[in-house]
Structure formats: structure tokens, C-alpha cells
C-alpha positions as CSV (number, residue, x, y, z in Angstrom):
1,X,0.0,0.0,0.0
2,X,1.3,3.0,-1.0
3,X,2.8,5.7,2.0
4,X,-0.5,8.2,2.9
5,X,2.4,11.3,2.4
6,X,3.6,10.0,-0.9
7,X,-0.3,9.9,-2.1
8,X,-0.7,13.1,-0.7
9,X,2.3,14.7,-2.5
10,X,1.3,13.2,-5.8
11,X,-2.3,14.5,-5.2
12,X,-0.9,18.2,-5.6
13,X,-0.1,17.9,-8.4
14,X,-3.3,16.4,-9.9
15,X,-5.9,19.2,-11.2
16,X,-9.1,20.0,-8.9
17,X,-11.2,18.8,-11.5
18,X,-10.9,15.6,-10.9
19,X,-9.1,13.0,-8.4
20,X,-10.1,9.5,-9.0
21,X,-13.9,10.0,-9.0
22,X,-16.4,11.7,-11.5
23,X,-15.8,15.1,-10.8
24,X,-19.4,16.3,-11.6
25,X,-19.8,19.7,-12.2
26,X,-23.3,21.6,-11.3
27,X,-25.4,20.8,-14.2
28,X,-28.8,20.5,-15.1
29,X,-30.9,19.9,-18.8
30,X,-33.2,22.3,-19.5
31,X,-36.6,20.6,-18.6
32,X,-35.7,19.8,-15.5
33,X,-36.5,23.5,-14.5
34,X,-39.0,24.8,-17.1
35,X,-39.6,27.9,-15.2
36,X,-37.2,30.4,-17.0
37,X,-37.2,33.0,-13.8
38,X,-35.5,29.7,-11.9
39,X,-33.3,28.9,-15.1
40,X,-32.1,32.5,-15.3
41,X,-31.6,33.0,-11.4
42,X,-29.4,29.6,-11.5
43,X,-27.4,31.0,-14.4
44,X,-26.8,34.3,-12.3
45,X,-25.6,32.3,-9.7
46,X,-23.7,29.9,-11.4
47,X,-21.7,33.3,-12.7
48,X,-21.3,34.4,-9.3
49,X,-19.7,31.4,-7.7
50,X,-16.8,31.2,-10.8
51,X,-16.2,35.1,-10.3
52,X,-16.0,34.3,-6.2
53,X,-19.3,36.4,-5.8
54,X,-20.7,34.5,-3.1
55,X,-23.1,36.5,-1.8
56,X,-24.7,37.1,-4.6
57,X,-25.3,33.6,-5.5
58,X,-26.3,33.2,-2.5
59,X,-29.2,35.1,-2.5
60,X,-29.9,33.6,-6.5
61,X,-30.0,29.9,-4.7
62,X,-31.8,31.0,-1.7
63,X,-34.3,32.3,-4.2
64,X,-34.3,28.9,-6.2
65,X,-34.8,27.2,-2.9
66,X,-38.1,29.4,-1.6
67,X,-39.5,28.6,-5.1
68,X,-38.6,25.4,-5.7
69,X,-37.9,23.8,-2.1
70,X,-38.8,20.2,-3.3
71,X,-36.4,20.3,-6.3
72,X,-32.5,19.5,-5.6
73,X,-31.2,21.8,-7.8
74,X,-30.9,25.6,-5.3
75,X,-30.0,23.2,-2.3
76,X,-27.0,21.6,-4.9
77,X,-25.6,24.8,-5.6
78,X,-25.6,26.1,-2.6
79,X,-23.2,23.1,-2.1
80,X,-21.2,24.1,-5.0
81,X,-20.3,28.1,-3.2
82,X,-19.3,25.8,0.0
83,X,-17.0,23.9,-2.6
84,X,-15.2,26.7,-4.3
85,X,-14.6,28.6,-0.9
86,X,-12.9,25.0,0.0
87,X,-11.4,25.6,-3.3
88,X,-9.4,28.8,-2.9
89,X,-7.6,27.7,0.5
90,X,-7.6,23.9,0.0
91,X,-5.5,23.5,3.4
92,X,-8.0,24.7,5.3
93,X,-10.1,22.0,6.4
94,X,-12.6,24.0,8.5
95,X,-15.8,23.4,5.5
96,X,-15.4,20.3,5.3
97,X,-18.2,18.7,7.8
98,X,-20.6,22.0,6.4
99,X,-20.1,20.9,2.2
100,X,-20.6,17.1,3.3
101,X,-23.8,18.4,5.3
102,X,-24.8,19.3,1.8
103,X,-24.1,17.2,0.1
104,X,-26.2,14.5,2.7
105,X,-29.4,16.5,1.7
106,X,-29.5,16.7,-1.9
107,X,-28.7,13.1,-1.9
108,X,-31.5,12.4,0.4
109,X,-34.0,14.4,-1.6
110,X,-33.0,12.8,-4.9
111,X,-33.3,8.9,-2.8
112,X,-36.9,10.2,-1.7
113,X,-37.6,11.4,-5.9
114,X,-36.3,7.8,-6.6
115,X,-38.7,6.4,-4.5
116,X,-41.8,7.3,-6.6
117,X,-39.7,6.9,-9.4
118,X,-36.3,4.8,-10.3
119,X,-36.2,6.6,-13.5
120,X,-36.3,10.3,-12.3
121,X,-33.5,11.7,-14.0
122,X,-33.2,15.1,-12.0
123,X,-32.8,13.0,-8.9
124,X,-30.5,10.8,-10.7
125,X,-28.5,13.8,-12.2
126,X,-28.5,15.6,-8.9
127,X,-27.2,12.1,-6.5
128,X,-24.5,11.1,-9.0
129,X,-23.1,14.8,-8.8
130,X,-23.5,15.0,-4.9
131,X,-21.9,11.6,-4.8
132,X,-19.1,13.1,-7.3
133,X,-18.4,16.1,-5.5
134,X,-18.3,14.2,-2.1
135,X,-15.9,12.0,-3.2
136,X,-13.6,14.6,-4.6
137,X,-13.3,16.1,-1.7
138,X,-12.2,12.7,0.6
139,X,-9.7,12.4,-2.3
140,X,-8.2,15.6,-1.8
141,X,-8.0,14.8,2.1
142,X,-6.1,11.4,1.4
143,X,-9.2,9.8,1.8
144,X,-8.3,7.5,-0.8
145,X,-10.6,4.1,-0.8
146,X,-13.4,6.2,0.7
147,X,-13.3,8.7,-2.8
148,X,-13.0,5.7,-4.9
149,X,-16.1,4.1,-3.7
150,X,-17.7,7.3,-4.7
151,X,-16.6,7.3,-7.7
152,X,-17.8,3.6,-8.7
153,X,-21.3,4.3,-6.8
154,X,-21.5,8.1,-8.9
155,X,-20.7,6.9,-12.5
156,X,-23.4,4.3,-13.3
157,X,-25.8,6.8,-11.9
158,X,-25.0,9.2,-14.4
159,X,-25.1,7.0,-16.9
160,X,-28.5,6.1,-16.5
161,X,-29.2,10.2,-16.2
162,X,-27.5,10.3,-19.9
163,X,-29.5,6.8,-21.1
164,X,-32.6,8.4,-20.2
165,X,-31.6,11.9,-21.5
166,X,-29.1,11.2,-24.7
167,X,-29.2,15.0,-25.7
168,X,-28.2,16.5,-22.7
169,X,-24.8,17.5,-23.5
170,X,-24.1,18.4,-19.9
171,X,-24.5,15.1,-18.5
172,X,-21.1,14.5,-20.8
173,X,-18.9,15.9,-18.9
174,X,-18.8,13.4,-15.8
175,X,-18.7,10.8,-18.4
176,X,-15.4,12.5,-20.5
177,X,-13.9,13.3,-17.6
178,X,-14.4,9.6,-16.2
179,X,-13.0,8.4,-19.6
180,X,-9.9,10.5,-19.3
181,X,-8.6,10.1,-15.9
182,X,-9.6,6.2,-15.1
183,X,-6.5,5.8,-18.0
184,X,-4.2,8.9,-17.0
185,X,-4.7,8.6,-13.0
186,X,-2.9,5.4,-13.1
187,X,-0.4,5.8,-16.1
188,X,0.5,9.0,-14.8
189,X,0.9,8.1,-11.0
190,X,1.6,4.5,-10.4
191,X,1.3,5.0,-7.1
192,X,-2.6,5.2,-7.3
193,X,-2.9,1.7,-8.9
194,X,-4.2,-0.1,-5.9
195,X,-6.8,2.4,-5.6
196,X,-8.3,2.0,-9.1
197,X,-8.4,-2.0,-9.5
198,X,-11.9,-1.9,-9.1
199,X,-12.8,1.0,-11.9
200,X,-13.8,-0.1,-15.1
201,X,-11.1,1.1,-17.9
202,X,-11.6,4.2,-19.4
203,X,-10.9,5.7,-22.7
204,X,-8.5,8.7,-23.3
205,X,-9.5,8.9,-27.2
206,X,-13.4,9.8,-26.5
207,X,-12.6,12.3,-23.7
208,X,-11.7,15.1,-25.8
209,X,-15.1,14.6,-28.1
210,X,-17.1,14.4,-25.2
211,X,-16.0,17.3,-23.2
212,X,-15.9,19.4,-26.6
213,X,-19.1,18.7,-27.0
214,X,-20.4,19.7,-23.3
215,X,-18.0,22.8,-23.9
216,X,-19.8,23.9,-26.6
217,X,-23.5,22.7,-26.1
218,X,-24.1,22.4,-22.7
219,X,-26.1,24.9,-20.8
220,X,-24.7,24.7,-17.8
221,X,-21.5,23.2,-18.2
222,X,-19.8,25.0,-20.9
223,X,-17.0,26.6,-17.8
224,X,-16.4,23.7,-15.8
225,X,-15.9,21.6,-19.5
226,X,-13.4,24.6,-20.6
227,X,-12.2,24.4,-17.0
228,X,-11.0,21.0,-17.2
229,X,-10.2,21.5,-21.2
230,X,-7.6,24.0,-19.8
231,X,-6.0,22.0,-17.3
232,X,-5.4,18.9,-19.1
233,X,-4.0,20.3,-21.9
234,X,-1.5,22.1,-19.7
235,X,-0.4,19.4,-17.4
236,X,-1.2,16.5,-19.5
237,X,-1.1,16.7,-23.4
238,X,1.0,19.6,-22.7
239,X,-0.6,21.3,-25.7
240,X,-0.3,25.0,-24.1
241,X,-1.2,27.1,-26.8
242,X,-4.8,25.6,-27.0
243,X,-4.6,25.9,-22.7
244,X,-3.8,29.6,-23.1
245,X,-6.6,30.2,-25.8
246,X,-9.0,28.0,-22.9
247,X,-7.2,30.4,-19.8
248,X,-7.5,33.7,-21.6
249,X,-11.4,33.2,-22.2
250,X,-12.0,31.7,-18.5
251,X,-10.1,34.9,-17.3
252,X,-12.3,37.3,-19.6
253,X,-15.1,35.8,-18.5
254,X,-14.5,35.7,-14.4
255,X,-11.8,38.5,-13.9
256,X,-12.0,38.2,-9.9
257,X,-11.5,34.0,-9.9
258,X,-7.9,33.6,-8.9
259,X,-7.4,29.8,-10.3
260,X,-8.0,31.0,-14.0
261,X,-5.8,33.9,-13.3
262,X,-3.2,31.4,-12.1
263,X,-3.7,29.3,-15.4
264,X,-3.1,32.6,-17.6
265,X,0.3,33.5,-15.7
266,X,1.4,29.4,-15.9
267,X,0.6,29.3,-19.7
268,X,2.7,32.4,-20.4
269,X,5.5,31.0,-18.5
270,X,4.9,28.1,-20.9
271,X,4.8,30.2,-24.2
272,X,7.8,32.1,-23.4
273,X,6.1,35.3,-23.5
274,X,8.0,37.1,-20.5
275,X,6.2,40.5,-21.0
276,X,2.8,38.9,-20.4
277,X,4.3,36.8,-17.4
278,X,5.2,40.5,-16.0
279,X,1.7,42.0,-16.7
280,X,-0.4,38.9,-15.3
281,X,1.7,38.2,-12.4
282,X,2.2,41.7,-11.2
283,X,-1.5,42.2,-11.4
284,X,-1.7,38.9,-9.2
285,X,0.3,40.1,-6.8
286,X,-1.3,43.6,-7.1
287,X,-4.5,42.1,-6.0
288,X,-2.9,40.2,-3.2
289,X,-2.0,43.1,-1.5
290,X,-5.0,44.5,-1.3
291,X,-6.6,41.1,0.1
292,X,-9.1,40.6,-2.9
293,X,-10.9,37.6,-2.0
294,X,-9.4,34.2,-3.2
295,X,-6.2,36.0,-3.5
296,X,-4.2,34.3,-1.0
297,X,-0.1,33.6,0.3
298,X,0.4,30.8,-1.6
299,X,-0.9,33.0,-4.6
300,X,2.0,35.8,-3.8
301,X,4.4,33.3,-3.5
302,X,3.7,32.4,-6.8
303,X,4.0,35.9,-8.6
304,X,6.9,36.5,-6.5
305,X,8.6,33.7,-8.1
306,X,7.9,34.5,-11.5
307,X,8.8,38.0,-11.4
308,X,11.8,37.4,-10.2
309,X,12.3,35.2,-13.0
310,X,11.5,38.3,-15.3
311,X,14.0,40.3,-13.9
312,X,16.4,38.0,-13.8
313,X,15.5,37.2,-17.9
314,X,16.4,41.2,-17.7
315,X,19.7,41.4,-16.4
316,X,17.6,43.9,-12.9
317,X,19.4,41.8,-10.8
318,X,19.1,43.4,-7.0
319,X,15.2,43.7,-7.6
320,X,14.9,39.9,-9.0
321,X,17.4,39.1,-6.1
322,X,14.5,41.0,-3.7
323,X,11.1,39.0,-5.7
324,X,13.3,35.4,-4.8
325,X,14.1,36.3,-1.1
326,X,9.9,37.3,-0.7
327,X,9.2,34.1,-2.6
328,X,11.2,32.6,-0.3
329,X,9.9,34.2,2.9
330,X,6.5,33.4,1.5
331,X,7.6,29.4,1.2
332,X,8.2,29.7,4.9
333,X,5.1,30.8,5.5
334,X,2.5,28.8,3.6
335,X,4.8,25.6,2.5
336,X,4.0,22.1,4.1
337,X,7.1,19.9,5.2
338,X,7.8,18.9,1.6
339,X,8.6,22.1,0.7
340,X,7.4,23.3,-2.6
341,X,9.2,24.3,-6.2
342,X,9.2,27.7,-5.9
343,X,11.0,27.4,-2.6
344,X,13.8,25.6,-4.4
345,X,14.2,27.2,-7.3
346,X,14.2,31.1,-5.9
347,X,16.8,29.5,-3.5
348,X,18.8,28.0,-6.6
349,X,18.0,31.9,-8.7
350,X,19.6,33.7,-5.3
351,X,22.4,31.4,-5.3
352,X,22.9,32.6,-9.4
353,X,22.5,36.2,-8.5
354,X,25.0,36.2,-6.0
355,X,27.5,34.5,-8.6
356,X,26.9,37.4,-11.3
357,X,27.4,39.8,-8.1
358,X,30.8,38.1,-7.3
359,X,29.6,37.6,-4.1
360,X,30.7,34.0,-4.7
361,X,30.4,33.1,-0.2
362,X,27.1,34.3,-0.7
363,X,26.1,32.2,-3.7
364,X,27.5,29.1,-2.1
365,X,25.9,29.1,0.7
366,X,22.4,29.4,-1.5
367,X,23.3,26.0,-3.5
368,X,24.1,24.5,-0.3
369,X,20.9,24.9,1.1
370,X,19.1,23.8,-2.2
371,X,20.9,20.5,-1.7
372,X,19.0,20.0,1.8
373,X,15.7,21.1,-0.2
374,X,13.2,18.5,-2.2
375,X,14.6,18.4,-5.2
376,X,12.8,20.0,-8.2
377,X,13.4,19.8,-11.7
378,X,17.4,19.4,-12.1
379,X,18.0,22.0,-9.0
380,X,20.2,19.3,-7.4
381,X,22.2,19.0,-10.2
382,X,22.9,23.1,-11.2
383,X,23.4,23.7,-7.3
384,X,26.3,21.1,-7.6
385,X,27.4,22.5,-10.8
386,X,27.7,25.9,-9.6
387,X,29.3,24.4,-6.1
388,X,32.2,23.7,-8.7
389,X,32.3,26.6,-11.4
390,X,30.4,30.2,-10.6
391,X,27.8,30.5,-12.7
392,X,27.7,32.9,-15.6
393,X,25.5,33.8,-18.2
């Protein structure tokens, strides 16, 4: 069985959309609510929660919910603003027992729908994505057997919900993204394979059809589709171009959500372009500083890091030497006892700094202390290298 901190280490560096179970996104077909003041007050909402405007969907759901309190659908995304508030401070853990207290109702209102009738396909809809979400969220906490038996009790559901509905493109979404990552997950991370023995195979050629498709057509899941879109083909097909063109349109759309901000930054670093790095990152860390929700440490950290990598592309040595000494006072701060990336490679960057200062005590005390750091990329190898020879341009 594989160590709970290994899992938990790989698990960082899966996306959100998905770990091990169908990661169900808040979606519904259109006759499921015919009343169009419903419809349009869940889209509002559904707005609200991706551009961290939780008190006004708030007040769209609670609206849904003294209309409609014997549909699933208000008390389901109401779930879903408890989720993304989990979302943009993961390590906090304090949510957790509220967004499973949630979760517990919707699933017990769709059991009582199913009751009159096994073939109610709201209920069925609305269970297999409680069920999803739940199990997402064990995943995320190491909870690795207990998110897996989600998954395998959430997926047949929604494939009756799609048997019974074929043209609800939204309903393909848990299905693509079950397709995808039951043959990544345990490719990818081997370390994972004695939690998937009991999911049936997937199929990484119909993903990309099948979350097109709900991209384009579905009502209610065209974001979370581009979402995921955006995140596997940056960290899996590696495809970043077509994950920029996805990051740039999330980040037009929601201009206050902090993870599709992230993504735009990440996919510039990617492309190369270091002048649109400098723009996104320094509005990043702008909006840090002035405590704009979701904004967080760990984000700072981050644009620290990548700055100082711009001015260190640029030859402005003392202020990229000042961004990697933040980014490392930030690790301190918000780092776990792994340590992170950034933390090694701003240590390796000062280290680099201090050699093209010809403060050459200076830079090798720097690569000494990446050695005693988590290695990252080759860092181990250039902090040896430059232990040897100075390093120089």
C-alpha cells in the first residue's frame, strides 16, 4: 500500500477537476426547471460562484430554494459556493463537515424522488453529482478508498441520467472526464494503482469529443468543460497554446477567480512570453495586497517567483534578487514539510545572483541549502554545478 504522504504529494499535483472520482460539475438539462425566472436566477448564480461572488449567488439559490424547495437543484448549488470557498484555500479543512452536510441533503432528496420513481432523471442527475463532489473532496484529504467508492457508486448513476436523457450534453462531462482520468490517473501516477483496481477502464480517445461537446453545447457546463479542457491540456497533453486560448477566455469571463488567473500567468510562462508573465503576475500580486478575495499567500508566492524570473530574464538583478528572497519568505510561511518548487528554485536563482554579483560566499551558501531542499526539476544538479564553477551567463 502506497505511503499516505507519498499519495498526498502526488495528489498536488493532480488538477481539482478531478481525483479518481467523477468530478461532476453543477449541471442540469433544461426541462428539468421549465420555469425560465428559476433557469435564469441559477445562471446568475452559477456566474457568481466562478467570479467568487458569493453573496450574490447566494441570494440567487436561496431564491431557487423558496420557489422550488422540493427540487434538488438551489440546495446543490448552494453546495457548489461551499466547494469553491474550500477551493481557494484547500489546506484549510474547517468546510469540510458543512459541504458534506450538503451534500447528505441533496442526496436524500434525490433517494426520496427515486422512491416514486427509479427513473427520475433530476434525482439521478443531482445524486450522482452530490456523490461526485463528495468523493472529490475525501480524495483531496487522502481519503483515498473512501473517494474511490464514490466514484464507482457516482458513474453508473450518471449514466443512467444520460441513457434516459441522450441529448443532454451536460450530462457528458462526468462521463469525459471519467473516460480520461480512469486511463491517466494510473499511467501517470503508479502510485494510485491499488486504488483503481476496481474502476472499469476508461478511454482517453473519447474524452476530448465528449468534453468538446459539453464545452460547446451544454447549458450549464460549458465553464467547468473549458475548466477541465484547460487544465489537461496544460499538465497532461502539454498542448499550451490551446490551454492559453481556454485560460485567456475563463479569465475574460470571471476577472476576480484567482485559479483561472493562475492558469493565464502558468501558460505564459509556458509560451515564453515574458512580457505577459510581467503583466499577469504583477496584477496577481497587485490584488494580493489588497486582500481581494481568493487571493491568497500561496498565490503571492507564486508571482513573486515568476517575477523574479522576469527580472532576472532582464539582467535587474538586485530587484529579482529582492522577488526570490519574498518568494522565499512566503515558502516559509505557507509551505508544508515537503517544501514546494518555488522554494527551491528562488533559493537556486539567489544562489545565481550572488554568482553574477561576485559575491561568490554568498552564492555558495544558496546551492548548499538547495541541496537539503526537495529536489525539483534538475535544482540538485545546477546547485552542484555551480558548487564547482560560478555560474555565468
Amino acid at each position: 500500500m502506497p505511503d499516505s504522504r507519498m499519495i498526498s504529494s502526488v495528489l498536488k499535483r493532480i488538477p481539482l477537476a478531478v481525483v479518481l472520482c467523477i468530478a461532476l460539475t453543477g449541471v442540469l438539462s433544461a426541462q428539468w426547471l421549465p420555469d425560465p425566472e428559476i433557469d435564469e436566477s441559477i445562471q446568475r448564480g452559477i456566474g457568481y460562484i466562478y467570479n467568487l461572488e458569493f453573496e450574490n449567488a447566494e441570494q440567487e439559490f436561496a431564491r431557487v430554494v423558496s420557489v422550488r424547495p422540493d427540487h434538488p437543484a438551489g440546495y446543490f448549488f448552494q453546495a457548489m459556493i461551499e466547494w469553491w470557498r474550500i477551493l481557494i484555500d484547500i489546506d484549510d479543512e474547517s468546510r469540510d463537515e458543512k459541504f458534506f452536510d450538503m451534500l447528505e441533503h441533496v442526496i436524500t432528496m434525490c433517494d426520496e424522488r427515486l422512491k416514486k420513481d427509479p427513473n427520475d432523471v433530476t434525482a439521478l442527475f443531482f445524486k450522482g453529482g452530490a456523490i461526485g463532489f463528495r468523493g472529490r473532496l475525501k480524495a483531496n484529504r487522502g481519503s483515498w478508498f473512501s473517494a474511490a467508492q464514490d466514484g464507482v457508486a457516482a458513474m453508473p448513476i450518471v449514466r443512467k441520467a444520460h441513457e434516459l436523457d441522450q441529448k443532454n450534453s451536460d450530462v457528458l462531462l462526468g462521463i469525459g472526464i471519467y473516460n480520461y482520468y480512469a486511463e491517466v490517473i494510473p499511467q501517470e501516477y503508479p502510485l494510485l494503482k491499488p486504488f483503481m483496481w476496481f474502476f472499469p477502464g476508461g478511454d482517453r480517445t473519447k474524452w476530448l469529443e465528449q468534453i468538446q461537446i459539453a464545452s460547446e453545447n451544454a447549458k450549464y457546463a460549458h465553464v467547468e468543460s473549458s475548466y477541465f479542457l484547460m487544465q489537461n491540456y496544460f499538465f497532461y497533453e502539454k498542448q499550451f497554446s490551446k490551454a492559453l486560448g481556454l485560460a485567456k477566455k475563463l479569465s475574460d469571463m470571471f476577472p476576480r477567480n484567482p485559479v483561472f488567473h493562475r492558469y493565464l500567468g502558468r501558460c505564459y510562462v509556458r509560451m515564453g512570453d515574458w512580457s505577459e508573465v510581467y503583466r499577469v503576475y504583477s496584477d496577481i500580486d497587485k490584488r494580493c495586497r489588497e486582500h481581494q478575495t481568493g487571493y491568497s499567500p500561496s498565490d503571492q508566492r507564486e508571482a513573486a517567483y515568476y517575477l523574479g524570473r522576469f527580472l532576472f530574464i532582464g539582467k535587474t538583478l538586485d530587484e529579482s534578487l529582492q522577488q526570490f528572497t519574498r518568494c522565499d519568505e512566503l515558502s516559509n510561511a505557507v509551505d508544508d514539510e515537503d517544501g514546494s518548487g518555488f522554494r527551491t528554485m528562488a533559493n537556486l536563482h539567489m544562489g545565481m545572483i550572488y554568482d553574477l554579483q561576485k559575491k561568490r560566499s554568498l552564492a555558495i551558501m544558496q546551492y548548499q541549502k538547495v541541496l537539503k531542499m526537495k529536489e525539483y526539476e534538475q535544482s540538485h544538479i545546477d546547485a552542484r554545478k555551480y558548487l564547482k564553477a560560478p555560474y555565468h551567463r
